[in-house]
C-alpha positions in Angstrom: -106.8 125.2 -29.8 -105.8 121.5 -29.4 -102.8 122.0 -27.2 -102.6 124.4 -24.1 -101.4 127.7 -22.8 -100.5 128.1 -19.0 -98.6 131.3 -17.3 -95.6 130.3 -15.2 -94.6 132.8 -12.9 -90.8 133.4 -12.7 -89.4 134.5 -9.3 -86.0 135.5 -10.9 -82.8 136.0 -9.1 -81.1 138.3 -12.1 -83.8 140.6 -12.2 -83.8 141.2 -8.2 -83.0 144.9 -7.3 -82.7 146.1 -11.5 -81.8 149.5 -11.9 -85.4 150.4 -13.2 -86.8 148.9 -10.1 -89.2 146.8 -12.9 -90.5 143.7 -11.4 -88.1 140.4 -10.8 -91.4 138.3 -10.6 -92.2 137.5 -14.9 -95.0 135.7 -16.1 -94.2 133.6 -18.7 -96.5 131.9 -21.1 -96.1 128.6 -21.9 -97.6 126.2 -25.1 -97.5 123.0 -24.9 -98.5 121.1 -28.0 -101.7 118.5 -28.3 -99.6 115.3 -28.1 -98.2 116.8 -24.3 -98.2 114.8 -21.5 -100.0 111.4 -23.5 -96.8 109.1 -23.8 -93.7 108.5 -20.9 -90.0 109.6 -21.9 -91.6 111.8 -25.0 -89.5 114.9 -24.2 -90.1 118.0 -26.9 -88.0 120.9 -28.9 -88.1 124.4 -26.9 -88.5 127.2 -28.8 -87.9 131.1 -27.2 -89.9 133.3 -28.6 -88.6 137.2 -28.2 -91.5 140.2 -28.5 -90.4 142.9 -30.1 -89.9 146.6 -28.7 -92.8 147.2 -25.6 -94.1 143.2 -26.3 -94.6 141.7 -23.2 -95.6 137.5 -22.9 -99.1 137.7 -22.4 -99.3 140.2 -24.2 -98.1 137.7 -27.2 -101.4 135.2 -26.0 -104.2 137.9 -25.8 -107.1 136.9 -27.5 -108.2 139.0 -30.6 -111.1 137.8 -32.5 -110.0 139.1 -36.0 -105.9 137.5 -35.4 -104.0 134.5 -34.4 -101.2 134.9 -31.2 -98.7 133.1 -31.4 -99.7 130.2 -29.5 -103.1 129.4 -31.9 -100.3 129.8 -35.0 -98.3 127.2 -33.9 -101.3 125.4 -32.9 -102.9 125.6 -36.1 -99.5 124.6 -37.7 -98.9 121.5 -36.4 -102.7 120.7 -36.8 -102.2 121.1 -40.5 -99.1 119.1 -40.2 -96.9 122.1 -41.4 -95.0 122.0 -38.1 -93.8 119.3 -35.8 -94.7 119.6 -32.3 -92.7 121.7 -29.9 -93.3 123.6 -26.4 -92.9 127.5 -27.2 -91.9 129.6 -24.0 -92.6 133.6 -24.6 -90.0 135.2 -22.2 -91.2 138.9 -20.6 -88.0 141.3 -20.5 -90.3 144.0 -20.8 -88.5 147.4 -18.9 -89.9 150.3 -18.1 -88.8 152.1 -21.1 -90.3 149.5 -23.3 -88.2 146.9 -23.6 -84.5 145.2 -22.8 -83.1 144.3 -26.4 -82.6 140.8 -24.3 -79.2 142.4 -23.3 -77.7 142.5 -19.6 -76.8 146.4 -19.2 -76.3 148.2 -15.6 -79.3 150.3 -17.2 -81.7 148.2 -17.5 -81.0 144.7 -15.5 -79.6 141.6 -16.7 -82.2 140.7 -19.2 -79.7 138.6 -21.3 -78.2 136.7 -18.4 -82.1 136.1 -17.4 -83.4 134.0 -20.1 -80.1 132.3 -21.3 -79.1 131.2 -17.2 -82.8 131.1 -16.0 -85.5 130.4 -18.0 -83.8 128.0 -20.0 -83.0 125.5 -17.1 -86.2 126.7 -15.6 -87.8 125.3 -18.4 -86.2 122.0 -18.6 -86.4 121.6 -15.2 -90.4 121.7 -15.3 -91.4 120.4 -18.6 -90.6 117.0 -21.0 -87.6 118.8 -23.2 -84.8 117.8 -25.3 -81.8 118.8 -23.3 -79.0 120.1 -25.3 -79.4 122.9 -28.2 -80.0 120.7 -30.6 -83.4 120.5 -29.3 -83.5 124.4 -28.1 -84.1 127.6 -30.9 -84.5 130.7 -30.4 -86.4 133.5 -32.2 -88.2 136.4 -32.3 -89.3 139.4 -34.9 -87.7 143.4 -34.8 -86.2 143.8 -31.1 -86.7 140.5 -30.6 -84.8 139.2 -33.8 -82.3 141.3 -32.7 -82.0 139.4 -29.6 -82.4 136.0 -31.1 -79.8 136.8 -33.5 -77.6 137.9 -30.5 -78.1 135.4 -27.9 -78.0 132.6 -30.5 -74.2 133.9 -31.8 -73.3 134.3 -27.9 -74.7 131.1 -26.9 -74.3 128.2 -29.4 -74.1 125.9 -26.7 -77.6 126.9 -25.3 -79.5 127.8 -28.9 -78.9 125.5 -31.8 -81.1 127.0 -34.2 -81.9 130.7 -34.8 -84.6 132.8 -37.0 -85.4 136.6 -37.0 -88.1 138.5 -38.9 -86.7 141.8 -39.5 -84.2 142.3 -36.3 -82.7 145.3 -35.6 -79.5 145.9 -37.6 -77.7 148.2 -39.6 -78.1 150.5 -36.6 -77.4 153.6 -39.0 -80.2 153.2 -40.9 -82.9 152.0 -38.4 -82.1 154.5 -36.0 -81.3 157.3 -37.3 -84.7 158.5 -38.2 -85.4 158.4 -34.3 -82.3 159.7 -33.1 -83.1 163.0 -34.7 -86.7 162.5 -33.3 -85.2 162.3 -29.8 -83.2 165.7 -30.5 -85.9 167.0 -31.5 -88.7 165.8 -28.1 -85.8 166.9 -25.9 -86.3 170.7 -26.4 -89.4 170.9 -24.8 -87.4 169.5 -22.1 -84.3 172.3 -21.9 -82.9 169.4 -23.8 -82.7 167.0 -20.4 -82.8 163.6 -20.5 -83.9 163.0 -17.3 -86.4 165.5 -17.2 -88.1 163.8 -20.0 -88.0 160.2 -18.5 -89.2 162.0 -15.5 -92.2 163.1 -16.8 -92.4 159.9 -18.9 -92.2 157.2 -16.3 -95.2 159.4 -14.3 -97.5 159.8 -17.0 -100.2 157.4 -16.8 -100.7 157.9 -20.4 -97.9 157.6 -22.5 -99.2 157.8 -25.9 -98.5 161.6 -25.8 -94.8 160.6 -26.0 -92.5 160.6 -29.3 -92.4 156.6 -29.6 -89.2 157.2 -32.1 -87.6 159.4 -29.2 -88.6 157.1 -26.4 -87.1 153.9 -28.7 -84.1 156.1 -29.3 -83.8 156.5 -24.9 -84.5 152.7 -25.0 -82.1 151.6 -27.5 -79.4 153.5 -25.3 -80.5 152.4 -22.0 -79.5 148.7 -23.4 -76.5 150.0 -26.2 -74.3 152.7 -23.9 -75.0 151.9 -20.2 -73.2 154.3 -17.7 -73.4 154.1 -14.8 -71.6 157.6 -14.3 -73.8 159.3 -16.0 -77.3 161.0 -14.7 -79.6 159.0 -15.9 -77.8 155.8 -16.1 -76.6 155.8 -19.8 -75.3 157.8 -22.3 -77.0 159.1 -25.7 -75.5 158.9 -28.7 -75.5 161.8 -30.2 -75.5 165.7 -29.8 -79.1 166.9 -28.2 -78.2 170.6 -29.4 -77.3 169.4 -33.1 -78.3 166.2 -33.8 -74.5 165.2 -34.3 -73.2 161.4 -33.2 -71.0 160.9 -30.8 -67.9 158.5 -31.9 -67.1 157.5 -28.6 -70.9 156.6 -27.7 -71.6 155.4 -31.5 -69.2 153.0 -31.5 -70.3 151.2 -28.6 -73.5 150.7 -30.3 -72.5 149.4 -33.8 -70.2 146.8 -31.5 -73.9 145.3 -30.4 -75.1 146.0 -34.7 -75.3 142.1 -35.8 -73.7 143.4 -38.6 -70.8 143.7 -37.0 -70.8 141.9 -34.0 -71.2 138.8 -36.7 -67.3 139.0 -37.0 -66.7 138.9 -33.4 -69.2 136.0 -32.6 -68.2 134.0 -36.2 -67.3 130.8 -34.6 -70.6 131.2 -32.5 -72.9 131.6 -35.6 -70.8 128.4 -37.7 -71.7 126.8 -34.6 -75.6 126.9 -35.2 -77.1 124.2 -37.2 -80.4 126.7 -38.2 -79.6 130.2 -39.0 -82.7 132.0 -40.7 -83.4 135.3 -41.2 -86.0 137.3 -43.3 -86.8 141.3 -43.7 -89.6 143.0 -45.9 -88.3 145.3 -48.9 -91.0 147.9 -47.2 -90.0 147.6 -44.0 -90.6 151.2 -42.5 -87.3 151.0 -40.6 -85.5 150.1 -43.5 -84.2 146.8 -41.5 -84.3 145.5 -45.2 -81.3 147.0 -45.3 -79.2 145.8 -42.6 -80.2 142.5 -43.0 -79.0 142.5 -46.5 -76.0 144.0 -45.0 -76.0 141.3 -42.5 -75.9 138.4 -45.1 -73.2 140.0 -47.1 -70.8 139.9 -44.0 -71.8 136.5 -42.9 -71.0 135.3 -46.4 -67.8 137.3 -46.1 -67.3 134.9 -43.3 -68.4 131.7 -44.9 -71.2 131.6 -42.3 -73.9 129.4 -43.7 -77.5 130.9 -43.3 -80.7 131.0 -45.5 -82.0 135.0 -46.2 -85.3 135.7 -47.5 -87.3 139.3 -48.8 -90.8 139.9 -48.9 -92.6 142.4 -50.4 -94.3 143.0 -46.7 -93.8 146.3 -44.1 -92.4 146.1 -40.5 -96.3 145.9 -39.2 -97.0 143.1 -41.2 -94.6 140.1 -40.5 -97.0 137.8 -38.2 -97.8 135.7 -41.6 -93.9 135.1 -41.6 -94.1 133.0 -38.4 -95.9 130.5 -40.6 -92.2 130.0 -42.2 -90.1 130.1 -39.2 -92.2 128.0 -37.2 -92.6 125.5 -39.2 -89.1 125.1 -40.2 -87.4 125.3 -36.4 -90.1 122.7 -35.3 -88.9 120.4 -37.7 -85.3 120.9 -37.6 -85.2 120.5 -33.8 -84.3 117.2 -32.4 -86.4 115.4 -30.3 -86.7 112.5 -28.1 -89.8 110.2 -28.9 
């Protein structure tokens, strides 16, 4: 690797006293590219990168002998001279339940509120980079294209430029497979929620669990947050049947980027990169709602480039050869 990785550690202020009682300390990973460091008033593009569902940041810079992280992609990138240089910062919103969908819910914690308010200034604060979001992106592949897509149409003014690999949308279609899975891990359990996080959150071992029904109790922990209710949240459908809730439904497809895309309109016309890409054997069918996502963007005369592939949902990390190498190079920088 010709640049560098080093692990900030985030003491964070939003994430003191969350409801999961998760840690507020984070340890970010940090790239910073060959050229870092070797010329006064350089100052570099800053590009998020979201994991997906139960990523964590280091766990985006292990070392595997047999693949590239993250990090050595984008380092081999701009070696080639595919990519322009650029600091990447991995954010960890990692939960308890597996993950935060980058959201702020009285669930989970303020997750959302934590890398828009904290790590972005913490970032700038510390390191050489472009301030403003014409210099800033954001991205990220399934949970965390969801929450790239999300923050970026919330936050113009901190994210500029946007890309997603497969994010989460269409809520219908991606979930409803593990909805049904959820219904169907909750008998064993007198069909109690909290008895199965219960016994989930004190196995050691949790590869005994459902994953679909434990995304499903995920998904809701960030989607329907209640802080009436039990366990902190409401599910959206029926344990007994199997049967959606309307009330509880409709809070989640307000979050669906299919949707929420009319809401946050003026947000997304305000980016200057909006990418997105899905694979046509994706086994969440997120295929789907991003076609259905690009339809109601050009419905709303959103510009944005949308790409297939012939690849699955476990099979995307070629795909950061496209999106990093476009959002390096359509950052601005300062040289």
């Amino acid at each position: 690797m010709n640049g560098r990785v080093q692990i900030e550690t985030v003491s964070s202020v939003m994430l003191k006293d969350n409801p999961l009682g998760d840690p507020r300390r984070r340890e970010v990973p940090v790239y910073l590219p060959p050229s870092y460091g070797s010329k006064r008033g350089r100052r570099y593009p800053v590009l998020f990168y979201l994991p997906g569902f139960t990523g964590s940041g280091r766990g985006c810079v292990n070392y595997d002998p047999w693949k590239e992280n993250v990090a050595e992609r984008l380092d081999r990138l701009i070696s080639q001279g595919k990519a322009r240089e650029a600091i990447l910062v991995i954010p960890d919103c990692f939960t308890a339940f597996g993950g935060s969908q980058y959201l702020n819910s009285t669930a989970t914690g303020l997750y959302g509120d934590h890398v828009v308010c904290e790590l972005v200034g913490f970032m700038e604060d510390k390191f050489a980079a472009v301030r403003g979001p014409e210099g800033r992106a954001v991205l990220g592949k399934s949970s965390g294209g969801f929450g790239a897509l999300t923050l970026a149409m919330r936050h113009p003014e901190v994210f500029g430029h946007c890309a997603g690999h497969s994010g989460d949308a269409g809520f219908d279609a991606c979930y409803g497979g593990d909805l049904l899975k959820l219904c169907a891990a909750l008998e064993k359990y007198g069909r109690s929620v909290p008895r199965y996080l219960a016994e989930f959150r004190r196995s050691r071992d949790k590869a005994g669990f459902e994953h679909g029904a434990m995304n499903a109790l995920a998904m809701a922990a960030c989607y329907s947050p209640n802080p009436k209710s039990p366990f902190g949240f409401d599910i959206p459908v029926d344990a007994r049947t199997g049967e959606r809730i309307p009330a509880v439904w409709r809070r989640w497809e307000a979050l669906d980027p299919v949707h929420a895309c009319v809401k946050y309109a003026a947000g997304l016309a305000r980016l200057k990169t909006l990418w997105f890409d899905a694979g046509t054997r994706d086994e969440f069918f997120l295929h789907l709602g991003a076609r259905r996502l690009s339809d109601a963007l050009k419905r709303l005369k959103v510009k944005h480039v949308y790409e297939e592939h012939d690849r699955g949902h476990f099979d995307l990390n070629a795909r950061l050869d496209v999106s990093l190498a476009l959002l390096t190079k359509r950052c601005a920088r300062v040289d």
